[in-house]
TIMAR-353184 format. One record per residue (C-alpha): residue number from 1; x, y, z; residue in one letter. Coordinates in nm, 3 decimals, padded with zeros to 5 digits. Example, Ala and Ser with C-alpha at 12.3 -4.5 7.8 and 13.67 -1.06 7.14 Angstrom:
<rs>
{1 {01.230 -00.450 00.780} A}
{2 {01.367 -00.106 00.714} S}
</rs>
This chain:
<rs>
{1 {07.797 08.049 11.008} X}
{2 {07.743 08.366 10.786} X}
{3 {07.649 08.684 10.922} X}
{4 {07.434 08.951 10.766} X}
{5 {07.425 09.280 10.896} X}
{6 {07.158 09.489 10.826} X}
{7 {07.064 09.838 10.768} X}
{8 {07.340 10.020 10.889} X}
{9 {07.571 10.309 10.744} X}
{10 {07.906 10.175 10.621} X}
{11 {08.220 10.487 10.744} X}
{12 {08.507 10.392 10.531} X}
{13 {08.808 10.598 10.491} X}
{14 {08.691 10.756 10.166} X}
{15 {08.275 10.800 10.200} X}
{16 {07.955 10.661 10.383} X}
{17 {07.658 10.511 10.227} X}
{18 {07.345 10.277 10.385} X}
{19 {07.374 09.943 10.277} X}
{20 {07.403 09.560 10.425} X}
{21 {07.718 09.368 10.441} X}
{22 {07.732 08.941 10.431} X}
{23 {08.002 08.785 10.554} X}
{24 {08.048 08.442 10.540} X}
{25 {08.373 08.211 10.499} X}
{26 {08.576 08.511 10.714} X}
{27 {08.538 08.701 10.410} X}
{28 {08.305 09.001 10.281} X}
{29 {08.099 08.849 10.028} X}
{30 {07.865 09.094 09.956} X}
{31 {07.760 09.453 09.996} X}
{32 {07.425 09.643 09.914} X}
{33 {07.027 09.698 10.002} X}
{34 {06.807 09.423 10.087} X}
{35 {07.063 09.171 10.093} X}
{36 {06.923 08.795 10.070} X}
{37 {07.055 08.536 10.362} X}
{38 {07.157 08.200 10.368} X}
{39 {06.943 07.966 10.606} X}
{40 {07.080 07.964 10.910} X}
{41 {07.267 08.313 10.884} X}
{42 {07.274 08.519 11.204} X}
{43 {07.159 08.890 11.153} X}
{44 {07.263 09.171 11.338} X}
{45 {07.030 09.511 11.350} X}
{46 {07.266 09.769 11.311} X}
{47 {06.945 10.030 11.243} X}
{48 {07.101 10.381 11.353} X}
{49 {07.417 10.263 11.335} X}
{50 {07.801 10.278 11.185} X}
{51 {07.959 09.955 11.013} X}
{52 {08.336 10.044 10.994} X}
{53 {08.664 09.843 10.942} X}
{54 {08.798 09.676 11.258} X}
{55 {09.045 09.888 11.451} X}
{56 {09.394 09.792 11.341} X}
{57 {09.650 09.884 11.689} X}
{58 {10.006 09.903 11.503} X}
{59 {10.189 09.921 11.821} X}
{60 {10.118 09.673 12.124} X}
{61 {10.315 09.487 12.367} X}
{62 {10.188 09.145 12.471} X}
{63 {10.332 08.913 12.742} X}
{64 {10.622 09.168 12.691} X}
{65 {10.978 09.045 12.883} X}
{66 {11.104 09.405 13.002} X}
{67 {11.295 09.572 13.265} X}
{68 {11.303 09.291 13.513} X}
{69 {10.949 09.166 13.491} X}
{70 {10.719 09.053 13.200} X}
{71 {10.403 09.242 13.109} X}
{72 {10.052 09.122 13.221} X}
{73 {09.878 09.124 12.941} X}
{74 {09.946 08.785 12.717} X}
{75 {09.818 08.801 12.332} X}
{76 {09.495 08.580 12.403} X}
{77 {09.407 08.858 12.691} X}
{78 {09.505 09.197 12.466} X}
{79 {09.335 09.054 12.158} X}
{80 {09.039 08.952 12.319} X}
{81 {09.011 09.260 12.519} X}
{82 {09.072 09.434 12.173} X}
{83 {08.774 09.326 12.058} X}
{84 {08.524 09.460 12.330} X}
{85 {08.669 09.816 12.216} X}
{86 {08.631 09.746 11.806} X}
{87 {08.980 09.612 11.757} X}
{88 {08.997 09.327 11.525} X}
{89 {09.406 09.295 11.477} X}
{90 {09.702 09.430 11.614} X}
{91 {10.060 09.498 11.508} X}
{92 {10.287 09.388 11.851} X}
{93 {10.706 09.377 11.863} X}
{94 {10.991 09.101 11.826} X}
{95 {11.243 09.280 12.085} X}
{96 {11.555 09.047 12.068} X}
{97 {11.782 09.088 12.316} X}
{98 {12.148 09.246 12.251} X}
{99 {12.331 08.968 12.011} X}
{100 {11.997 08.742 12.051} X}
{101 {11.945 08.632 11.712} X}
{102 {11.678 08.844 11.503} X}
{103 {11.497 08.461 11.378} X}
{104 {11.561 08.298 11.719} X}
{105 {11.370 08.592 11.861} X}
{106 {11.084 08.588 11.601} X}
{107 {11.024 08.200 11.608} X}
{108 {10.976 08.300 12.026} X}
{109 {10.726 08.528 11.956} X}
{110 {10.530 08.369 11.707} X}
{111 {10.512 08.082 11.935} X}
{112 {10.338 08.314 12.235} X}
{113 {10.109 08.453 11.988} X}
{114 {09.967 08.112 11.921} X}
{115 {09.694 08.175 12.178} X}
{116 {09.531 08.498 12.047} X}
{117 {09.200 08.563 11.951} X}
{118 {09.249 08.842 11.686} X}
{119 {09.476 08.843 11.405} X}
{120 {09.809 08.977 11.422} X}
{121 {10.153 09.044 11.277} X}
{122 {10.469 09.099 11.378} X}
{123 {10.709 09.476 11.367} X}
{124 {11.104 09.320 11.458} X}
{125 {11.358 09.523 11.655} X}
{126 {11.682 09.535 11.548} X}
{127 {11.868 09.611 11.921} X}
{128 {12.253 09.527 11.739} X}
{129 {12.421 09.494 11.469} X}
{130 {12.681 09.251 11.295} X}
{131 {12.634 09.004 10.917} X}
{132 {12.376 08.785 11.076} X}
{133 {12.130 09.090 11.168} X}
{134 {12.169 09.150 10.806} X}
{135 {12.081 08.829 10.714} X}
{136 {11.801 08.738 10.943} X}
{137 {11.641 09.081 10.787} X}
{138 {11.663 08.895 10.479} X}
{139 {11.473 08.583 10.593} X}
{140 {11.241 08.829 10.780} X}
{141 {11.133 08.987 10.515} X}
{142 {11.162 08.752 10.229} X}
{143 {11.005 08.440 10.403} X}
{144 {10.837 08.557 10.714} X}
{145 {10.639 08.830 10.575} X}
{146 {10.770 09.130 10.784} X}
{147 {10.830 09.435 10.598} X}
{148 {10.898 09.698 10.912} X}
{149 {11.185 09.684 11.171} X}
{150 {11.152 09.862 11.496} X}
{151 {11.463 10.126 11.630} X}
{152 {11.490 10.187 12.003} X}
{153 {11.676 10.496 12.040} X}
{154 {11.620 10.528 12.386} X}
{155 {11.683 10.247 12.674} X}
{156 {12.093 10.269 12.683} X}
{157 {12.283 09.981 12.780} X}
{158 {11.951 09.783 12.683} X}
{159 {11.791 09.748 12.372} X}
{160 {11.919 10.136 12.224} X}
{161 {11.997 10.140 11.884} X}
{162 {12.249 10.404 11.847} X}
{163 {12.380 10.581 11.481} X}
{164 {12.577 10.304 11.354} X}
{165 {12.326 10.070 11.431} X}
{166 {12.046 10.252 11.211} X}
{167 {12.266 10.355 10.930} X}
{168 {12.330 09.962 10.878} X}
{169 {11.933 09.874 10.975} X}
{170 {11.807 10.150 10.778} X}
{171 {12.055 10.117 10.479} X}
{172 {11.906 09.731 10.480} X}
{173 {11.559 09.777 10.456} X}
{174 {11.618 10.004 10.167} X}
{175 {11.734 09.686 10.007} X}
{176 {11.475 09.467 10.127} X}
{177 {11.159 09.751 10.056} X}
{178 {11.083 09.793 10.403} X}
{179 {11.010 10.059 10.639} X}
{180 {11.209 10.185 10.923} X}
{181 {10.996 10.235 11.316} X}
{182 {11.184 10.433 11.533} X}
{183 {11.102 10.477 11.948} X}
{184 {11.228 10.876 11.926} X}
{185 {11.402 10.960 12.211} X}
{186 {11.827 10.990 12.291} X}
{187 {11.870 10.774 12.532} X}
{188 {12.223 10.930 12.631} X}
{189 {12.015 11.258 12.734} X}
{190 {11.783 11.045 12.933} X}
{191 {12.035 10.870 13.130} X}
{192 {12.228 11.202 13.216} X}
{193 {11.911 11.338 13.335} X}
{194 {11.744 11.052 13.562} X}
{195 {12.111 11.021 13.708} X}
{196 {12.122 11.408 13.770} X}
{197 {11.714 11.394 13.866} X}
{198 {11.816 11.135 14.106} X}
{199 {12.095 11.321 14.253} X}
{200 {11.872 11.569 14.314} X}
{201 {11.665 11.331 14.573} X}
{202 {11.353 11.341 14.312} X}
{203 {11.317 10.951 14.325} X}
{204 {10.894 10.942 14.273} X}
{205 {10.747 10.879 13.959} X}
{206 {10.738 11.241 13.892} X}
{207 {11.134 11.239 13.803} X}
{208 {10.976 11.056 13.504} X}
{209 {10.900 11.336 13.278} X}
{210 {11.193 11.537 13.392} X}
{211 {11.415 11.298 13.305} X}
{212 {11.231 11.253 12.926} X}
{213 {11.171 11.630 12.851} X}
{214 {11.000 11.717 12.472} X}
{215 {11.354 11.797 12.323} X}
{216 {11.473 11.533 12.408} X}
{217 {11.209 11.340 12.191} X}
{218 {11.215 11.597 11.909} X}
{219 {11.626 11.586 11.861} X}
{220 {11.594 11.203 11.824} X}
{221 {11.286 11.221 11.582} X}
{222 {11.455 11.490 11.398} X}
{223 {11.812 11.292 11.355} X}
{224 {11.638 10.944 11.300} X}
{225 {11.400 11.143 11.004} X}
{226 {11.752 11.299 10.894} X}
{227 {11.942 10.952 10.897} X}
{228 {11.631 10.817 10.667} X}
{229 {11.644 11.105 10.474} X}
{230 {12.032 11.044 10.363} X}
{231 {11.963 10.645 10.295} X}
{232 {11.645 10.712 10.061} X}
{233 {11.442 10.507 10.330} X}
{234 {11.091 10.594 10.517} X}
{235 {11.032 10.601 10.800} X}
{236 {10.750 10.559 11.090} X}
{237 {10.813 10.757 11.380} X}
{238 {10.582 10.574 11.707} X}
{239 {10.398 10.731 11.964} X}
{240 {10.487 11.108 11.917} X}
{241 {10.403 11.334 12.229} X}
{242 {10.528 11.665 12.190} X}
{243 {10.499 11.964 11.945} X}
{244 {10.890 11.927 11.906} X}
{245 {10.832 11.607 11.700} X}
{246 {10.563 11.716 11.523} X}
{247 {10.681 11.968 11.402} X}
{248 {11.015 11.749 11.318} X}
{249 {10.706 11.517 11.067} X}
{250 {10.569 11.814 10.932} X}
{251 {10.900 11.953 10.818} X}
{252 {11.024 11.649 10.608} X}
{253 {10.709 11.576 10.503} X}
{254 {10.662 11.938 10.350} X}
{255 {10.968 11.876 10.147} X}
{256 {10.872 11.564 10.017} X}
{257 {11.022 11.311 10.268} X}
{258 {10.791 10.971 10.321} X}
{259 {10.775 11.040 10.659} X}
{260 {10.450 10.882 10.870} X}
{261 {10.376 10.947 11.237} X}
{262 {10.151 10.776 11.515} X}
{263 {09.999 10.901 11.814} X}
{264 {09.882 10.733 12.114} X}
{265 {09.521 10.771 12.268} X}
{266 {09.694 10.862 12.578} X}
{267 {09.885 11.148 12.447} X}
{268 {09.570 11.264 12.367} X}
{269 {09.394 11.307 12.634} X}
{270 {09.613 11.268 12.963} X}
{271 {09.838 11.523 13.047} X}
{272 {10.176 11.509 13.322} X}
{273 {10.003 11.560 13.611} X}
{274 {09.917 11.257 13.662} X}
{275 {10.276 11.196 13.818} X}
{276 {10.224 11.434 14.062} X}
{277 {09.924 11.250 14.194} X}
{278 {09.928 11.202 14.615} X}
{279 {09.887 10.836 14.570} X}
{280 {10.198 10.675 14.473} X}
{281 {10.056 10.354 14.281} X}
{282 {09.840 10.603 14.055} X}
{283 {10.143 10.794 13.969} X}
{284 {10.343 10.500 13.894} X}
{285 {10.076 10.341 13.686} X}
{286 {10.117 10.609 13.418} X}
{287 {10.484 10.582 13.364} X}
{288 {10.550 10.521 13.032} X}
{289 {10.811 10.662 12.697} X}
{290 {10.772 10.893 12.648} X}
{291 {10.552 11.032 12.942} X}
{292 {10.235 11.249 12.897} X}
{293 {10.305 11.569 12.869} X}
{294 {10.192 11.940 12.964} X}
{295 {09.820 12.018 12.823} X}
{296 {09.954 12.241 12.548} X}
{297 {10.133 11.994 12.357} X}
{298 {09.768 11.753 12.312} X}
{299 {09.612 12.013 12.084} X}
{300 {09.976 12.015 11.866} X}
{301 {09.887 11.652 11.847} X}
{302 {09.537 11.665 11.748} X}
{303 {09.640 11.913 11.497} X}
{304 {09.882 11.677 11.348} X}
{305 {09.568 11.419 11.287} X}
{306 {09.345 11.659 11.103} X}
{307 {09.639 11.768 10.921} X}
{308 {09.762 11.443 10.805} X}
{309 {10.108 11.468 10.916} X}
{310 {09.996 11.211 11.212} X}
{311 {09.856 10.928 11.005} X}
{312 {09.795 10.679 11.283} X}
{313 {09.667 10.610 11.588} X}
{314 {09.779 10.366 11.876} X}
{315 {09.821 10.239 12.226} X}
{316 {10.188 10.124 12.282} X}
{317 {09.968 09.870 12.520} X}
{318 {10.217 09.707 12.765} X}
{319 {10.056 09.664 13.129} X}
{320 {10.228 09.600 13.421} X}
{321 {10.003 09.593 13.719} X}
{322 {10.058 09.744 14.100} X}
{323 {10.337 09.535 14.236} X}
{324 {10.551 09.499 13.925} X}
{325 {10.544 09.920 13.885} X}
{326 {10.670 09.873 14.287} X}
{327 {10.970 09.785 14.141} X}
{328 {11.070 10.096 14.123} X}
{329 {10.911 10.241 14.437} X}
{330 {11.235 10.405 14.592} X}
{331 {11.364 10.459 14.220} X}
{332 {11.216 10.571 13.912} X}
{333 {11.394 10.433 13.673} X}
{334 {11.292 10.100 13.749} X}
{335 {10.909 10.160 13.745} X}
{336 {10.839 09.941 13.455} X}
{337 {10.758 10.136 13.162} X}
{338 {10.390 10.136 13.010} X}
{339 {10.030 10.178 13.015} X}
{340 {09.744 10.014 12.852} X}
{341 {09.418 10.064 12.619} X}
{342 {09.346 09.824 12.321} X}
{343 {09.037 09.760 12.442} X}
{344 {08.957 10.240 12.481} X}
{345 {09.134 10.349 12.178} X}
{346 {08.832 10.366 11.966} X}
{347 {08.621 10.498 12.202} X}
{348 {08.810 10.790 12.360} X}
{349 {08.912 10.893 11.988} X}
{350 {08.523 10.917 11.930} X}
{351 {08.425 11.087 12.209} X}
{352 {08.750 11.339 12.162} X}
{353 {08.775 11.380 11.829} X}
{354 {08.436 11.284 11.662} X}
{355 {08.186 11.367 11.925} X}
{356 {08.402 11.758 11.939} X}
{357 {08.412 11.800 11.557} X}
{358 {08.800 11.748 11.530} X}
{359 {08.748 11.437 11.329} X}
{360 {08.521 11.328 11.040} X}
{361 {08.394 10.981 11.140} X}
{362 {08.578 10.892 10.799} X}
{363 {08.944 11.055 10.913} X}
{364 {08.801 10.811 11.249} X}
{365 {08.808 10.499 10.977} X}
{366 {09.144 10.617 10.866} X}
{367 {09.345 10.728 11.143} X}
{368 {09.186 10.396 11.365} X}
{369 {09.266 10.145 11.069} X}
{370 {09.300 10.195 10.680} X}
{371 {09.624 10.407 10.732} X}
{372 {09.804 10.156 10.930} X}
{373 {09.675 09.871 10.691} X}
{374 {09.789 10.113 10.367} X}
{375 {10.145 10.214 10.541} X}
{376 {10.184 09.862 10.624} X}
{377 {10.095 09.704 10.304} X}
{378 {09.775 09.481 10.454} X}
{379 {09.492 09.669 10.269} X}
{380 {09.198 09.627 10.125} X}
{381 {09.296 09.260 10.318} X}
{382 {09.248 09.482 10.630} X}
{383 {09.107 09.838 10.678} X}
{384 {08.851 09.832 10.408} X}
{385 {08.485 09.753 10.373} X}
{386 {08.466 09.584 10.041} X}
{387 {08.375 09.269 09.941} X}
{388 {08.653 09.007 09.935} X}
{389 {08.798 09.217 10.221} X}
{390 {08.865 08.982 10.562} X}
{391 {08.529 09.046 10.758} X}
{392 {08.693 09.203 11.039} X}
{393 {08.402 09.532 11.133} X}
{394 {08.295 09.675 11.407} X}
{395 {07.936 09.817 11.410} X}
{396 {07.960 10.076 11.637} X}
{397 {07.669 10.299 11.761} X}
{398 {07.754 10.661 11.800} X}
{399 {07.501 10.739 12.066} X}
{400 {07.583 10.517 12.349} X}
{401 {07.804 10.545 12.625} X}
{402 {08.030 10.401 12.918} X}
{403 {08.205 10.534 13.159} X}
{404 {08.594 10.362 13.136} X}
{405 {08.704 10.167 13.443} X}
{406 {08.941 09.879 13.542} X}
{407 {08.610 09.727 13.746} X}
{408 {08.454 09.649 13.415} X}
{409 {08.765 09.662 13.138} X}
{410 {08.839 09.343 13.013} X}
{411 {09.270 09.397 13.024} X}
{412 {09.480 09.216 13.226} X}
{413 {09.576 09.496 13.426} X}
{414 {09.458 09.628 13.753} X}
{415 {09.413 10.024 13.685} X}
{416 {09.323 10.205 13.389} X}
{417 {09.448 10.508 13.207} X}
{418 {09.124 10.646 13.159} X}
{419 {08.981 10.580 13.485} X}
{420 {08.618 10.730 13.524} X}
{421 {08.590 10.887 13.202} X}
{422 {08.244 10.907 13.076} X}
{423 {08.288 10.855 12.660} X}
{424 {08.006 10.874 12.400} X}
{425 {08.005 10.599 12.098} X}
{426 {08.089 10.231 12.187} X}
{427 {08.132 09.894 11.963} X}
{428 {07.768 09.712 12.001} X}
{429 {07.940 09.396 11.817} X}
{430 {08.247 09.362 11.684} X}
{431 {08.287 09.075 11.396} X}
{432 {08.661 08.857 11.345} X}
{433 {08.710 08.663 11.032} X}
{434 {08.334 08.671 11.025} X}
{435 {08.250 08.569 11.381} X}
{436 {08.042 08.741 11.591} X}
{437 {08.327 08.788 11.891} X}
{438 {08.138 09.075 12.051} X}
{439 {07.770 09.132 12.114} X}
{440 {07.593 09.402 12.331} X}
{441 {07.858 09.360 12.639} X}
{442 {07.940 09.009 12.594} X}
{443 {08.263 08.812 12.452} X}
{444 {08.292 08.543 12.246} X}
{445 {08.711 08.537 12.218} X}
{446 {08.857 08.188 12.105} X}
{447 {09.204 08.136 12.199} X}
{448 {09.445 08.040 11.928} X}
{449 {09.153 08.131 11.632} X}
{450 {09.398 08.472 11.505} X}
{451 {09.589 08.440 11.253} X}
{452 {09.937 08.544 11.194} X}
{453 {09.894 08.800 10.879} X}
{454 {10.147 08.815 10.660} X}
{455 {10.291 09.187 10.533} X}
{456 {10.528 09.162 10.211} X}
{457 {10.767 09.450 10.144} X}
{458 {10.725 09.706 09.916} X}
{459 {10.941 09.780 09.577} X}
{460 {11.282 09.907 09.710} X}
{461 {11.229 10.229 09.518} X}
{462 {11.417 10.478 09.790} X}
{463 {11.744 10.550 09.669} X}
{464 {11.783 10.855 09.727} X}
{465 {12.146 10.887 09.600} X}
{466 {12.103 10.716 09.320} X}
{467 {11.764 10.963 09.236} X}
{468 {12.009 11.287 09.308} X}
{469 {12.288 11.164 09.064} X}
{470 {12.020 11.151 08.817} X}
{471 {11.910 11.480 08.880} X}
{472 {12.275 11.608 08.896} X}
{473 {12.381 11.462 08.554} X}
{474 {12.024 11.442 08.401} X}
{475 {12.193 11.383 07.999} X}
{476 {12.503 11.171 08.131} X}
{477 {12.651 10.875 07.903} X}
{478 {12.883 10.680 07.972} X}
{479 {13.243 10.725 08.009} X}
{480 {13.350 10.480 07.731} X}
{481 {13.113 10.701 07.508} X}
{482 {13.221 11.063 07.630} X}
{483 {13.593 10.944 07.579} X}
</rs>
């Protein structure tokens, strides 16, 4: 069935104009006034209202296995919660385990994505190293259409990626034209302190942001950026929290490093006393890596948006619900890491940063989707409004509003982050590959209708050392010649 929606203001990235938009065949086929319909096309009124890209979440974890448990969320639940908030695709993680097979692990994921609603792709972790690592990058990105590998720095004796690891990762994606994520944080520090935290009888979830202070997050950012920096590679440093690492972005990427940054809703808005909160499960519920921080360190953040040196926005969704955070109820370390939000990120970055003037509804568009589509080589596929474009658009009106609870969310997860906040501009209907999947409170999610989306790699143009002996010897000729 095509859809025609009518006389609403398209937000891109770049400008805003009135016009309608026909989508039929998952596609955008047309833009502009007064457009005719096909019989039989269903019409949405989007009168007084925004027609943006879908949101684009480039960092989610669904059905994740982790720390002893496996999260709640599976990928038809996040997707299809996803699109009650204006979230058309995600971006979620291949985590092998240490010497698992980089393919093996892939081909495991791909298979558990087979049930989501919303199109998605595919970051892969590289959690070791040896010839076959380097080959299954190869395959990865040559034949499976992955053109970013993710870096744990953090988790020791787990999945942590230490120095040698990412000069070998790094060094191979600069062959391959890919870009390097990294999870900023040294995970020797954090072990040292949640064994010295422990020791001194702090065993509550608020030993979780004393054990995971803001240096320790900006060291890591600033070696992994430094490590890039040497191989000629970029690099996409996830969920920064803390001035320390901003300010680690904005100082390669003032001398000319291709350094990107994302920042989670959360960070945002929640701050670290939430671990300090009387009930225990409310506490524990928040515990996630990096942990919210103090108050002062959200406006750094916001700053970082409306500079550009934070280009993205995400959730690092990756619920675990009441008794799988008692896991670590006498210890906590083993309070399973993570929080959720596909289905809020749009609307508590409108009501935060729209609705208070920090954001242009078009930096909205870009920091919610066409920058993550752009750094990860899916647009105008994705993040665009423009006609041959996947019809993936939220129409979102800019005057209503809902209070956020887990009584009425649509995640698999029994609390919520942003429990009983009241937030202005919500996603009346939300259209996937041209369907109508959201409609004035209801869902219409079909499991198994997303599509895996391919992402090819980019030109490996980084070479740094090879661009400095150049500069170096700028009239050099051969040897043969000179001699």
């Amino acid at each position: 069935m095509a859809t025609l929606i009518r006389g609403g203001t398209i937000v891109t990235a770049e400008h805003s104009y009135r016009a309608d938009v026909l989508c039929a065949n998952g596609i955008i086929q047309a833009i502009g006034s007064g457009l005719d319909a096909p019989a039989g096309t269903r019409t949405i009124d989007a009168g007084g209202q925004l027609v943006m890209p879908g949101g684009i979440d480039p960092h989610t974890h669904m059905e994740l296995p982790f720390m002893g448990t496996t999260a709640s969320e599976d990928f038809f639940t996040g997707t299809a919660a996803g699109f009650a908030g204006g979230t058309t695709m995600i971006i979620d993680f291949v985590i092998p385990d240490p010497k698992e097979p980089l393919l093996a692990a892939y081909k495991k994921w791909r298979g558990w994505a087979e049930k989501a609603a919303g199109d998605y792709s595919f970051h892969v972790a590289v959690t070791w190293w040896d010839e076959s690592v380097h080959r299954d990058m190869g395959l990865l990105a040559t034949e499976h259409g992955v053109n970013s590998f993710k870096h744990f720095m953090a988790y020791k004796g787990a999945i942590m990626a230490d120095d040698d690891v990412l000069v070998h990762s790094f060094s191979r994606a600069r062959e391959l034209g890919a870009i390097c994520t990294v999870h900023a944080e040294n995970g020797d520090l954090v072990l040292h302190l949640q064994q010295q935290v422990l020791k001194a009888g702090i065993t509550g979830p608020e030993g979780h942001p004393l054990s995971r202070p803001p240096e320790v997050e900006g060291e890591a950012a600033n070696r992994a950026i430094r490590i890039a920096q040497v191989l000629g590679v970029p690099v996409y440093i996830v969920h920064n929290s803390c001035r320390e690492a901003v300010e680690a972005i904005t100082r390669a990427r003032g001398e000319g490093q291709r350094v990107y940054g994302e920042v989670l809703a959360g960070h945002l808005v929640v701050d670290e006393s939430v671990y300090r909160h009387p009930d225990w499960n409310v506490a524990a519920a928040h515990v996630m890596s990096p942990p919210f921080r103090p108050k002062e360190h959200q406006e750094v953040l916001w700053r970082g948006l409306q500079s550009g040196n934070l280009q993205t926005t995400a959730t690092d969704h990756c619920c675990f619900c009441a008794p799988q955070k008692g896991m670590g109820r006498n210890d906590f370390t083993k309070i399973p890491n993570g929080t959720g939000g596909v289905e809020d990120r749009l609307s508590v970055l409108w009501h935060h940063g729209v609705a208070t003037g920090r954001l242009t509804a078009n930096e909205f568009v870009r920091v919610t989707s066409t920058n993550a589509a752009q750094i990860f080589n899916i647009y105008p596929r994705k993040g665009s409004v423009s006609v041959g474009a996947d019809a993936d658009l939220v129409v979102w009106d800019p005057n209503a509003s809902r209070t956020i609870s887990a009584k009425t969310h649509h995640q698999k997860v029994d609390y919520n982050i942003f429990e009983g906040m009241k937030v202005q501009g919500v996603a009346s209907h939300t259209i996937s590959q041209g369907e109508v999947v959201w409609a004035d409170g209801k869902l219409d999610a079909r499991r198994g209708a997303g599509r895996y989306i391919d992402r090819p790699t980019f030109a490996p143009v980084y070479d740094a050392m090879a661009r400095q002996a150049r500069l170096k010897e700028p009239h050099a000729v051969p040897r043969a010649a000179a001699e």
